[in-house]
C-alpha positions as CSV (number, residue, x, y, z in Angstrom):
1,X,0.0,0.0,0.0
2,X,1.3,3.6,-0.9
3,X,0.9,6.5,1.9
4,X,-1.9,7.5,-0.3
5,X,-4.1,4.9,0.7
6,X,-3.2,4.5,4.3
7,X,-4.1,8.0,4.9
8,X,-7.2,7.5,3.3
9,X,-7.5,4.3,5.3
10,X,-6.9,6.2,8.7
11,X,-9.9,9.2,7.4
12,X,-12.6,7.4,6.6
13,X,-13.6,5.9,10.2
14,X,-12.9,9.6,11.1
15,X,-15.1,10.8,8.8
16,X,-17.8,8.3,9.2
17,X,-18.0,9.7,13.3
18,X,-17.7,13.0,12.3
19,X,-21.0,12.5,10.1
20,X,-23.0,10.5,12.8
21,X,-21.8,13.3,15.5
22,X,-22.7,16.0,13.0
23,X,-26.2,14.3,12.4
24,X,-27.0,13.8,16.2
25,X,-25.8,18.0,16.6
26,X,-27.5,19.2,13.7
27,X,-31.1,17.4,14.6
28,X,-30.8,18.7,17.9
29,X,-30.1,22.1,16.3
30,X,-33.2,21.4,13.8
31,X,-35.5,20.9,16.9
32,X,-33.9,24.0,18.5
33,X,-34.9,25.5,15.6
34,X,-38.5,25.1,15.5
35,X,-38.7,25.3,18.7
36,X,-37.6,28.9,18.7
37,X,-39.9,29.7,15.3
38,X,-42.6,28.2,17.2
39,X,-42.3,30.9,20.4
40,X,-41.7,33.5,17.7
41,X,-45.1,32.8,16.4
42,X,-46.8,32.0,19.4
43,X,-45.7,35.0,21.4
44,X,-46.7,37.2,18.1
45,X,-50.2,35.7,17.8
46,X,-51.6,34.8,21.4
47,X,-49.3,36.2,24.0
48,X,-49.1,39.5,22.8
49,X,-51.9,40.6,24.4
50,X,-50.6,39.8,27.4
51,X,-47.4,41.4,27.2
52,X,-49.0,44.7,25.6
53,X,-50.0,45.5,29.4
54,X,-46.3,45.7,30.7
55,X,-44.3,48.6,30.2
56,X,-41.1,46.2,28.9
57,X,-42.6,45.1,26.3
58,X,-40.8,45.0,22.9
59,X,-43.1,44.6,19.6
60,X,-39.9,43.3,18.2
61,X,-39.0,40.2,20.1
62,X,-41.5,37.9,18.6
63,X,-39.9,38.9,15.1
64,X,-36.6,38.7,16.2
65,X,-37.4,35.3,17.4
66,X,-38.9,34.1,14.2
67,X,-36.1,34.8,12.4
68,X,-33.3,33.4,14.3
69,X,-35.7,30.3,14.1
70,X,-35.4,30.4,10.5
71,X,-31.8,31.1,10.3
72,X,-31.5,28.3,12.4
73,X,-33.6,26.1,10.0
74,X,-31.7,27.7,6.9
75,X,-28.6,26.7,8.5
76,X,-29.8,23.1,9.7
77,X,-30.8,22.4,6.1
78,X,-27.3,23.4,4.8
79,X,-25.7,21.2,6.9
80,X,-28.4,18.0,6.0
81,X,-26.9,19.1,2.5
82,X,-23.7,19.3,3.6
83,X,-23.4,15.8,5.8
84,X,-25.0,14.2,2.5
85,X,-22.1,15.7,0.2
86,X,-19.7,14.3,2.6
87,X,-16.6,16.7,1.5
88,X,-14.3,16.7,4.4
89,X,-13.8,20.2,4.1
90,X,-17.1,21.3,4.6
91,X,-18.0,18.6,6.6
92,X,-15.4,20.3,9.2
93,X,-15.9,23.6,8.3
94,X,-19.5,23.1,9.4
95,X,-18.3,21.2,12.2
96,X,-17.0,24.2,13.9
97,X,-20.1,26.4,13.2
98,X,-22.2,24.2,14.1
99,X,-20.5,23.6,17.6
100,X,-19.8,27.7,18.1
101,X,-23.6,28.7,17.8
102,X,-24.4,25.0,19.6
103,X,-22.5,26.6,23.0
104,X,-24.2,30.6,21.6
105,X,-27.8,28.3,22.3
106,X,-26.3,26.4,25.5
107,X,-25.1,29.6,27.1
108,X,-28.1,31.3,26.3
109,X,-30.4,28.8,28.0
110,X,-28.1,28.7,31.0
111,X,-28.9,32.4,31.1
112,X,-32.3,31.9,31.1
113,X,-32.3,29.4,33.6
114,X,-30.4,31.4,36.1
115,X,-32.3,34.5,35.5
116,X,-36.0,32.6,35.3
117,X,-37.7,34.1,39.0
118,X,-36.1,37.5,37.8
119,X,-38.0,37.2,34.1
120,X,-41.0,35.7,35.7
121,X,-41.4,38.2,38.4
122,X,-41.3,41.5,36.5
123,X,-44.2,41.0,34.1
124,X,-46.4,39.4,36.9
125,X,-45.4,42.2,39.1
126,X,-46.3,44.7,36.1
127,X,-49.8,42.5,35.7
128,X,-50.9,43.4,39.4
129,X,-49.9,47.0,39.1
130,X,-51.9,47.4,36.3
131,X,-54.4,45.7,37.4
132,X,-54.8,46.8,40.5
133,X,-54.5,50.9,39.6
134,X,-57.1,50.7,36.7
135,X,-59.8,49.0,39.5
């Protein structure tokens, strides 16, 4: 066997993980996703009323929202496309996007998380003072 072939040899398992790692991220990132596109919509057709009586409310954030959910979707279907070409190159090129804006979405949540009796408390808080002032 030539060096050609060996290193071909040693690549292909490598390349084979990489594509069943890749699939696992990028459905996770799919679901994420729609996920996200789903709030966008949801809070823009039924919660909006709702969040119309705080003062912090942003008309924006649902359509900010729907299109990060789209992006996302945009991007999940390049790399379907991608892990289906199966070019090393952009398989690892996609790789690293895919785990940068994978941490971006794990930080994010973490955020959330942390911050959740803060994010809850202000617009129920906002709720009873409106309430109770316009009795």
């Amino acid at each position: 066997m030539d060096s050609r072939s060996k290193s071909i040899l040693r690549t292909t398992p490598m390349i084979r993980c990489l594509k069943v790692l890749l699939a696992i991220f990028n459905f996770i990132f799919l679901v994420t996703g729609i996920a996200i596109l789903v709030l966008g919509v949801w809070t823009k057709v039924e919660l909006y009323k709702y969040l119309e009586l705080t003062t912090d409310y942003n008309p924006q954030i649902p359509i900010v929202l729907i299109a990060t959910g789209c992006g996302i979707l945009v991007f999940g279907a390049l790399g379907c496309a991608c892990l289906f070409k199966g070019t090393p190159c952009f398989l690892y090129v996609y790789a690293i996007f895919l785990f940068i804006i994978f941490i971006v979405e794990l930080s994010a949540g973490i955020a959330g998380l942390v911050m959740k009796n803060k994010v809850f408390k202000i617009p129920t808080s906002k709720v009873n003072h409106c309430i109770f002032f316009k009795n």
